[in-house]
C-alpha positions in Angstrom: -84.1 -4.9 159.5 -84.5 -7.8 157.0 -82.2 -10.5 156.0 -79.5 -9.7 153.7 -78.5 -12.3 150.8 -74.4 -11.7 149.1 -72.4 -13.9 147.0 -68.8 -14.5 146.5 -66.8 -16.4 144.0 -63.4 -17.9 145.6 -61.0 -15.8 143.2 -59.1 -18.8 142.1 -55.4 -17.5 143.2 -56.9 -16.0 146.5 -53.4 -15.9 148.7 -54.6 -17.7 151.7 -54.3 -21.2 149.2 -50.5 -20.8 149.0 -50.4 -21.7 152.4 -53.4 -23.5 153.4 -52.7 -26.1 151.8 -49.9 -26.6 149.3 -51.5 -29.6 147.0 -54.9 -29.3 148.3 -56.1 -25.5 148.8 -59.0 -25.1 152.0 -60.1 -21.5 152.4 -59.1 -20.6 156.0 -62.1 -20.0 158.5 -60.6 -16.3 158.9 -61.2 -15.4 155.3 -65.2 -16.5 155.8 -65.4 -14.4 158.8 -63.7 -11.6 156.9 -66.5 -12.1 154.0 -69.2 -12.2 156.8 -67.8 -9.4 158.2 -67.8 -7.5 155.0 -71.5 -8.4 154.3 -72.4 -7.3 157.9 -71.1 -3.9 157.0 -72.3 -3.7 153.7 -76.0 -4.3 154.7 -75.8 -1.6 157.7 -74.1 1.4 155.2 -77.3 0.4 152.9 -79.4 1.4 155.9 -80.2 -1.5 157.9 -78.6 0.1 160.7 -75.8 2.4 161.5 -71.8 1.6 161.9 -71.5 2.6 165.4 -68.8 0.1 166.2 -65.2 0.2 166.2 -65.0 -3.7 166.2 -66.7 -6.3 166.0 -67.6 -9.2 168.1 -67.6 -12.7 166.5 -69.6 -15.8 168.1 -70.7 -19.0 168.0 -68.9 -19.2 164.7 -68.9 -22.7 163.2 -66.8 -24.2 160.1 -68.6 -27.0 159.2 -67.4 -27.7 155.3 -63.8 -27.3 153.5 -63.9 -24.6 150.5 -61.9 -24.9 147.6 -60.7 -22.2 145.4 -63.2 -21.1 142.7 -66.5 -22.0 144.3 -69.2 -19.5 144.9 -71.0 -18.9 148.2 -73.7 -17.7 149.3 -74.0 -15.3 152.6 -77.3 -15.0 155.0 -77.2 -12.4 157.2 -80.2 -12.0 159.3 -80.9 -9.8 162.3 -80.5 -10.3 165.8 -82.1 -9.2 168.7 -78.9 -7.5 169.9 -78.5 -5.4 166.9 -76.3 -7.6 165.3 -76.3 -10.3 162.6 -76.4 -14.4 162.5 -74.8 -15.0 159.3 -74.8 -18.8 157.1 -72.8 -19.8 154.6 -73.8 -22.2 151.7 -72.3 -23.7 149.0 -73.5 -23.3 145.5 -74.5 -26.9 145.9 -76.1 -26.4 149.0 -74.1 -27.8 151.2 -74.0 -25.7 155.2 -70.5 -24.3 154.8 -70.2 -21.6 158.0 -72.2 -20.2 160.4 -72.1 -17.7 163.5 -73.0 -14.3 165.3 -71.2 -10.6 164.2 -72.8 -7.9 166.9 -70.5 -4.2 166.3 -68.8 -3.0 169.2 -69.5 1.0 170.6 -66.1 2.8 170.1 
């Protein structure tokens, strides 16, 4: 398996910003792990490995920098040893946004 590269653009009226915050919109951490998760699953059904899992395990998952609505990211997902995936987030600036471990679950 090789590391797999996605981007995302915030959608602008994403409906997590309603709530979080009202006058100053922060993408909630669950949303990025969502996204990772979604990447994860994406690069296995292209054939970097199969969907055995029924879940997912998330760890060591760090938020290290607020994202505002419209800003496009970039996702690093990059194999583990235990069949799962370390995945980094990045600003379009550059800027370390998220990080963490996804490893699928046997259902």
């Amino acid at each position: 398996m090789t590391e797999q590269r996605f981007t995302w653009q915030v959608p602008l009226t994403h409906p997590a910003f309603a709530g979080h915050f009202p006058g100053n919109p922060i993408l909630p951490g669950v949303v990025l792990l969502d996204r990772a998760l979604l990447c994860a699953q994406a690069a296995m059904d292209a054939g970097e490995g199969t969907l055995a899992g029924a879940g997912w395990t998330v760890s060591q998952s760090k938020f290290l920098s607020p994202v505002g609505p419209g800003e496009e990211l970039g996702f690093a997902l990059t194999p583990d040893a235990r069949g799962g995936w370390r995945f980094n987030v990045q600003g379009a600036d550059g800027r370390a946004v998220a990080s963490g471990s996804l490893t699928a679950q046997q259902a």
